[in-house]
C-alpha positions in Angstrom: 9.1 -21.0 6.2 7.6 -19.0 8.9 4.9 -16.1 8.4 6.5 -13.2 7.3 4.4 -10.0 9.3 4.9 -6.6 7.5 2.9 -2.9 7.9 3.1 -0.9 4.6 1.7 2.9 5.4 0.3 5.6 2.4 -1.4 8.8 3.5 -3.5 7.6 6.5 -4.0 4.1 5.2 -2.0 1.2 7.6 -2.0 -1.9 5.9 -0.6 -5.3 8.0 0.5 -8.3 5.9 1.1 -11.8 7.1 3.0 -13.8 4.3 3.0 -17.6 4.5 4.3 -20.2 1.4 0.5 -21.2 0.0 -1.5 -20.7 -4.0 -0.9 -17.3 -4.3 -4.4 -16.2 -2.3 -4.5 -12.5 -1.7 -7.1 -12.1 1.1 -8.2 -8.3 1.8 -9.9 -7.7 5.3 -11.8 -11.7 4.8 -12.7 -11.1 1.6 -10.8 -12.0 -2.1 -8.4 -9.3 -3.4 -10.2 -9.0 -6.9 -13.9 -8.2 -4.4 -12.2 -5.7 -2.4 -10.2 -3.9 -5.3 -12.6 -3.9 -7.9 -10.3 -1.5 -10.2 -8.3 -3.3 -12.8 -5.7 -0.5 -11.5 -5.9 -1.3 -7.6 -5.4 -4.8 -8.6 -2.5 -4.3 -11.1 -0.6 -2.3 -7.8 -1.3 -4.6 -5.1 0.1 -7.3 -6.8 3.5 -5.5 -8.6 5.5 -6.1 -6.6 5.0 -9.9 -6.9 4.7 -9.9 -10.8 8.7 -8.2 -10.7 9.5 -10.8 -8.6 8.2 -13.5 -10.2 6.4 -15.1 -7.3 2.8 -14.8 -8.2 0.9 -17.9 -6.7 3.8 -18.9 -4.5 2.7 -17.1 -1.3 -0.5 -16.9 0.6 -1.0 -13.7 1.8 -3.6 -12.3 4.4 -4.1 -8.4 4.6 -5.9 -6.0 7.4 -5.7 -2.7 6.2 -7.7 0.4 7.7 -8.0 3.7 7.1 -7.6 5.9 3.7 -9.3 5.9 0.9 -9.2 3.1 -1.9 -5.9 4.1 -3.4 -3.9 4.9 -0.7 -5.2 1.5 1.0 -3.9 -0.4 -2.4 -0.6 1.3 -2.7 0.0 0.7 1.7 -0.5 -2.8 0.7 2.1 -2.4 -2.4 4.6 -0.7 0.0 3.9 -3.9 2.7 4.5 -6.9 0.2 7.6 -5.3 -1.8 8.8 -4.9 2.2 8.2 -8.6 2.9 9.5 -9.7 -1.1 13.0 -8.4 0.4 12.9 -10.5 3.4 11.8 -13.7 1.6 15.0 -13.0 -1.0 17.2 -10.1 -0.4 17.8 -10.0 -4.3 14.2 -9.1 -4.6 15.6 -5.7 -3.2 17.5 -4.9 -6.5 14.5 -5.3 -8.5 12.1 -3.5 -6.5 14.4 -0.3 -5.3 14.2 0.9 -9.2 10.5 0.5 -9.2 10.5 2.5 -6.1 8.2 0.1 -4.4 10.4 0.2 -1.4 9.5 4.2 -0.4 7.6 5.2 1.5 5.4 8.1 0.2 5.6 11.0 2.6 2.5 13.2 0.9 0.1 13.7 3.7 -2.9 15.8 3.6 -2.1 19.5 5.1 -4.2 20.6 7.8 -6.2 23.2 8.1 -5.1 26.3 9.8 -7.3 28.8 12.4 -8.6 32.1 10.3 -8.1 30.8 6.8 -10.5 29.1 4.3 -8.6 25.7 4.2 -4.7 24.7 4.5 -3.6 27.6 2.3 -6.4 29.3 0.5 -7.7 32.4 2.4 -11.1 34.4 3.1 -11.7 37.1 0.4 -9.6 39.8 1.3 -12.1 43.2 1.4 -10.3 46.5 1.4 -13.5 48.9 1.9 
């Protein structure tokens, strides 16, 4: 098997996944998965989509991912592996389109706009 290259995207997090047949070692930016998500919740979504698939410790897998906050960087590395799950089997597909593991999240931050307070809240309105 070759190395499978995938980009999974949340918010303003870019996550870039190179899948190879291995253990089952998650490496996160050179350093272990379970260092660089220190959540049991960042940990339980970063490796979903490999737990419905049953191939936990099958595939090596080395991640860059920038950008974001914690969560967003966890879930644009969800979005990359369920990605590279359908290309290793396409009947992975079936189990992870329910999950929704396979959409991408459009939910960006709204910017902020000239003469207002922030995106949509406004300066205190003074009549006299």
């Amino acid at each position: 098997m070759e190395v499978i290259h995938k980009i999974g995207r949340r918010k303003t997090a870019v996550a870039r996944i190179y899948v190879s047949e291995g253990k089952g070692t998650i490496t996160v930016n050179k350093k272990d998965v379970n260092t660089y998500f220190p959540t049991a919740t960042l940990q339980y979504k970063v490796n979903q989509p490999l737990t419905l698939t049953q191939n936990e410790g099958n595939f090596d897998i080395k991640v860059n991912v920038f950008g974001g906050g914690a969560n967003g960087q966890a879930e644009a590395v969800r979005l990359a592996i369920s990605r590279a799950m359908c290309v290793v089997n396409e009947e992975n597909r079936a189990v992870l389109k329910p999950e929704g593991l396979l959409t991408r999240d459009p939910r960006m931050v709204e910017r902020k706009k000239f003469g207002q307070k922030k995106a949509r809240k406004k300066f205190q309105f003074s009549k006299r």
